[in-house]
Every structure is written in structure tokens, then in C-alpha cells.
N, C-alpha and C positions, 0 to 999 in steps of 0.2 A: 910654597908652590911656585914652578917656574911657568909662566905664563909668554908664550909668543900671542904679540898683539898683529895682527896681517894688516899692516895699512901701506899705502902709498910712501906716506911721510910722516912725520915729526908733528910739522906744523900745521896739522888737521887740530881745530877745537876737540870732537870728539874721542879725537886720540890721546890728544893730550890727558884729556879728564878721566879716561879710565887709564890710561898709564898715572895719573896720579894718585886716585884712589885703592889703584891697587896698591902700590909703594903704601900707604898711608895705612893700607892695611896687614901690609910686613912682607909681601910678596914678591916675587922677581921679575921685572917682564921685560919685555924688548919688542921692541919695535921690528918688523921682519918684511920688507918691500914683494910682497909676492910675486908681483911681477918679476921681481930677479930673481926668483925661484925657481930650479929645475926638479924633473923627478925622472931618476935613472928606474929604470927597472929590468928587469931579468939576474941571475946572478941569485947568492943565497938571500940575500933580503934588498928590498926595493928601496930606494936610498931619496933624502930630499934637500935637497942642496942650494944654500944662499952664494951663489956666483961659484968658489971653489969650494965654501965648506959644510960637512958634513952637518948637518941640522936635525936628522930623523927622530933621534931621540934627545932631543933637549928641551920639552917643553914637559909639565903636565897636562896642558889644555892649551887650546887655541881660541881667540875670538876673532873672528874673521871680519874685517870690513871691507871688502869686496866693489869695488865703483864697477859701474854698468858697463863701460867701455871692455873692461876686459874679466866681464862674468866666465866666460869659457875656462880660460888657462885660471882665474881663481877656484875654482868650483874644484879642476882638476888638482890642486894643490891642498885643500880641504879634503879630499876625499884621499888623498894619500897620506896625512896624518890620521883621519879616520882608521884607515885601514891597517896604521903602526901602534892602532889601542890609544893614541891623544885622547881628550874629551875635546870636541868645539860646540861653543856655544850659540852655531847655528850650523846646522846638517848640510853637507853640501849638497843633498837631492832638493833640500828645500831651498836653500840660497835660489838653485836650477829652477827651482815652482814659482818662486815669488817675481823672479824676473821677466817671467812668461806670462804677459796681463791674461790673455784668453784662459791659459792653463787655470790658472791661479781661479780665475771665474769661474769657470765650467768645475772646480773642486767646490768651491765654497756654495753653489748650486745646487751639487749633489747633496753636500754635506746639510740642505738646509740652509744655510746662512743667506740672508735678503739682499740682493745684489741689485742695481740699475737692469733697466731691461737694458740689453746691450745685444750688436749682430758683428758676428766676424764672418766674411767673403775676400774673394778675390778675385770676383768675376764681375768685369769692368761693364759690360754688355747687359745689367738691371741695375746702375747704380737709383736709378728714381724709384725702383717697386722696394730696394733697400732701404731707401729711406721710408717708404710706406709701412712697412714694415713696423718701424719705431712709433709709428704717428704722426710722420712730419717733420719737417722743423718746429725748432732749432734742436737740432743734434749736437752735441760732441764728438769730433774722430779725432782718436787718440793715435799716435804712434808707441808699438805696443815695446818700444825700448827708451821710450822720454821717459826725463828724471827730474824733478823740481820745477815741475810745468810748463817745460820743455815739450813741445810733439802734441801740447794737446790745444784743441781750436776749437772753438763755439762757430758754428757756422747757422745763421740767421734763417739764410732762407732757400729754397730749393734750387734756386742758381746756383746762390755760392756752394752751396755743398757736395754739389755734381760737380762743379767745376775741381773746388780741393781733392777729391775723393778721385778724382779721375787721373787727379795730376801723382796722386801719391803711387794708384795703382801703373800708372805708369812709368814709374821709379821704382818697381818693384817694391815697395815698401809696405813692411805688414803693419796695417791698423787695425781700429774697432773704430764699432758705432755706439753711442750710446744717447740714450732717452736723457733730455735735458730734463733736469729737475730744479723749475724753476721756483718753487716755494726754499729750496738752498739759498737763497738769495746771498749766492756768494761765498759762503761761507761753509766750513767743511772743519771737523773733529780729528786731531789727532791723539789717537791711544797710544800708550807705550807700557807692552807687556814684555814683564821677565816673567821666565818659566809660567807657571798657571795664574797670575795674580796681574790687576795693574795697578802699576806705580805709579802715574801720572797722566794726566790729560788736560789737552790745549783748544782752544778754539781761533782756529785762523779765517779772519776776515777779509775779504781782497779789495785791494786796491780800486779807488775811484775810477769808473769805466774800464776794471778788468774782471773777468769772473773768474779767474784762477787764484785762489785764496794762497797760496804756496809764500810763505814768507820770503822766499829768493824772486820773487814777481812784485816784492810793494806790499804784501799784503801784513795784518797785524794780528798779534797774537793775544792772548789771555786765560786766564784758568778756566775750568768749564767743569760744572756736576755733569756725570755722566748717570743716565738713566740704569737701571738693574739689565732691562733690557741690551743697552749701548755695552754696556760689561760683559755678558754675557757674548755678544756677538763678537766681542773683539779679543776673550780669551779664548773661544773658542775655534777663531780663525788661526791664531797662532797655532794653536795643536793640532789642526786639522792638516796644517801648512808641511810642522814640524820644526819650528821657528825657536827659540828657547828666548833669544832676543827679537822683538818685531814690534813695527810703528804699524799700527793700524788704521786706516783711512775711511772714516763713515760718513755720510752727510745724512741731514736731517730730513724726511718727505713727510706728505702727510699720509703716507702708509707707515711710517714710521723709520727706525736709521736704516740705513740703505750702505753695504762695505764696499768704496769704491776700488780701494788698494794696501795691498800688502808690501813691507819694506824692510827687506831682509839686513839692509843696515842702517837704521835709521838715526840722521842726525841728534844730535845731544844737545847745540846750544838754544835751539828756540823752548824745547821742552822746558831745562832746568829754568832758562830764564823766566818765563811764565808762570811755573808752579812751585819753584822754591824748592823744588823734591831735588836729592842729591842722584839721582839716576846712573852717573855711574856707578856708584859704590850699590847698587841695586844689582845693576851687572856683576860687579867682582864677588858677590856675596852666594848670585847665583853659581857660579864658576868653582866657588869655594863650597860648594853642597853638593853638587855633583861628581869633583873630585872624590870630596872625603868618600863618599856612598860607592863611589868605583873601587875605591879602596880597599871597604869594607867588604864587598863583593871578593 
């Protein structure tokens, strides 16, 4: 099987690991800069080309790993291998869902799935009945394209939160609000599901005087049993998402886990580290199942 990997670079950990397990597991892959990706189209077939050369048909599959700065032109180069019969092992409508925080919640809402009470606005002129709204402080507002606990801020008390919230809306900048759940004391679940199953889970602690547990902010990690419950919520968000790969983000309330985020390319070294699970070869495994079964088809 010939596999194009969509990363940036080389020397991404993640990338690395599943470019190695796949080799390990006898298969072909290449590293492919999506950003230096173009897609021609018009003409007898729609063409997708690495600087000058022809690419359209050189993979059997794709796994996309996508960084948030340039989700638009990835998404667009996912969905043109899509549309040449590739498999990728994440749907570029979904990579588009999972990036979109509000989108993403308002699905997993419908769907059932237990979210933070959370408010999206962008009307500058009630930010205080917004905040009433939630119950108060202390809030969360997130910036709804932060990555690694980036863009998201604990605000204490009804000054500062008018004050943050006023500044963002006048940077044009889309956020959310969310209900602080202060029995998380810190501390936030990552799942990592391939296709219907998971394969591993972390529990990230944060750092002394921060409440952002995100191991790129200080915080630490560890294996964690996941409740029947916690399972269910977090396969289920992938498939509801359409994720085949997705890192799952729950915290614990005392209504029970609560999905704060979904991540359509979720990092590889805190998980394996933590839980000993080989998770990319978990990857390459699924990659190599839905090949064969396309095949078969």
C-alpha cells in the first residue's frame, strides 16, 4: 500500500511514528508538504500537484495532519484526493467540523453527547447579561481557532471578563463562553479513537496556578481507566464528527464527563508516552482495513 502522510515536515514526532510503523509494517509512505500543494482543475480530470509534480494518483490513502493555521487550503487538498477515490483517514468535511469549536458543539448537542453549558454572540452591547447567562463568573472564553491552550483564558470575575470579551469582540475575533467546571480541578481526559474503538487514554493535569491542563502549558500526564460511560461519549463523537482518527477532550463534572473538544489531528507523543499503547501502528492498521475493504468493494 502506498500511503502519502500530509504533514508539514519530517521532524514532527507524530510524523515520524506513523511514517515508521508503517514501513515496519511493509508499506510505502512519503511525507507530502500540503501546503506546497496545488489543485488544477478543469480539463479531463482534476489534477494535484506537489510544486511541479503530478501526485493525483500516487497514493492508496491519505492521512492528513492538518495544523490549524492553514485548515482552509488543507481541507481543500483532502477533499481533492477524496474526490480521485484516495481513502483518507480523516474526511475533509470533518477535519472543516472539528476545527469550528461552536460547529463541533452545536453537533455533539444535537447528537446527545454532554457538552459545557457554553454561549456563542457577537454582540458587544450585553456582554454582562452573557455572562448571566452562564451563571457568572468565572467563565472560560475561548478563541474558537486556539490550539494547545492557546486563545483559551479563565476569567475570575465580572470586570475582567467584560473587559477580555470586549477586547476580543473588538478585534473582531470569534470566541465562546463557557461554564467553568470547577470540580475539573484542573485536570481534563484525553481519548484517542481509531475508527470505532479506543486505543488509549491520558489524564492531563495542569500546571501549579494554571488551569489549562494541555501538556504544551506545564501540565502532566498519566494513564487513566476510562469509565463505560467516558467510551462511549468519546466513540461516539468521532462518528458523529466523521473522524476515523480523533483525540477526544472530556473533563470530569459532577453531572458526569462533559466533551470539551474534538482534534482532528491529534498529537502522538504525550499519548504513547503515558500509556505504552503503540498508537501509531493503531493508525496504519486502521488505514490498512479500509483499503483492503475498498478493494474488496
Amino acid at each position: 500500500m502506498d500511503i502519502g502522510l500530509l504533514s508539514v515536515s519530517n521532524n514532527v514526532y507524530s510524523t515520524q511514528r506513523i511514517a515508521e510503523e508503517a514501513v515496519n509494517l511493509g508499506h510505502y509512505i512519503e511525507q507530502i508538504d500540503h501546503t506546497k500543494c496545488s489543485v488544477k482543475l478543469g480539463g479531463a480530470k482534476p489534477g494535484i500537484y506537489l510544486r511541479e509534480e503530478n501526485i493525483t494518483d500516487a497514493f492508496d490513502a491519505i492521512i492528513p495532519r492538518i495544523g490549524a493555521k492553514v485548515t482552509r487550503h488543507g481541507v481543500a487538498i483532502v477533499k481533492q484526493f477524496e474526490i480521485n477515490g484516495v481513502f483518507s483517514s480523516a474526511r475533509s468535511l470533518s477535519i472543516a467540523r472539528a476545527r469550528n469549536k461552536v460547529r463541533t458543539l452545536q453537533m455533539m448537542s444535537q447528537k446527545g453527547i454532554p457538552v459545557p453549558e457554553t454561549l456563542f454572540s457577537i454582540n458587544p452591547d450585553n456582554i454582562e447579561a452573557q455572562i448571566q447567562i452562564l451563571g457568572g463568573t468565572p467563565v472560560i472564553i475561548k478563541i474558537q481557532e486556539g490550539t494547545h491552550g492557546l486563545g483559551v483564558i479563565l476569567a475570575e470575575s465580572n470586570k475582567s471578563a467584560k473587559s477580555i470579551i470586549d477586547t476580543f469582540y473588538k478585534m473582531d475575533t470569534s470566541i465562546l463562553l463557557q461554564k467553568y467546571i470547577e470540580e475539573s480541578n484542573g485536570e481534563d481526559i484525553r481519548v484517542f479513537v481509531v475508527g470505532d474503538k479506543v486505543v488509549a487514554s491520558m489524564k492531563r493535569t495542569s500546571a501549579l496556578e494554571e488551569f489549562r491542563s494541555n501538556i504544551h502549558r506545564g501540565g502532566t500526564i498519566e494513564k487513566v481507566k476510562l469509565s463505560k460511560r467516558e467510551r462511549e461519549i468519546a466513540v461516539g463523537a468521532a462518528k458523529h464528527i466523521g473522524l476515523g482518527v480523533a483525540g477526544i477532550d472530556l473533563i470530569r463534572s459532577r453531572k458526569g464527563p462533559l466533551l470539551i473538544e474534538i482534534n482532528a489531528s491529534p498529537g502522538l507523543r504525550g499519548i504513547e508516552a503515558a500509556t505504552g499503547v503503540n498508537v501509531a501502528k493503531e493508525i496504519i492498521l486502521y488505514v490498512e482495513r479500509n483499503c483492503r475493504q475498498r478493494r474488496w468493494r
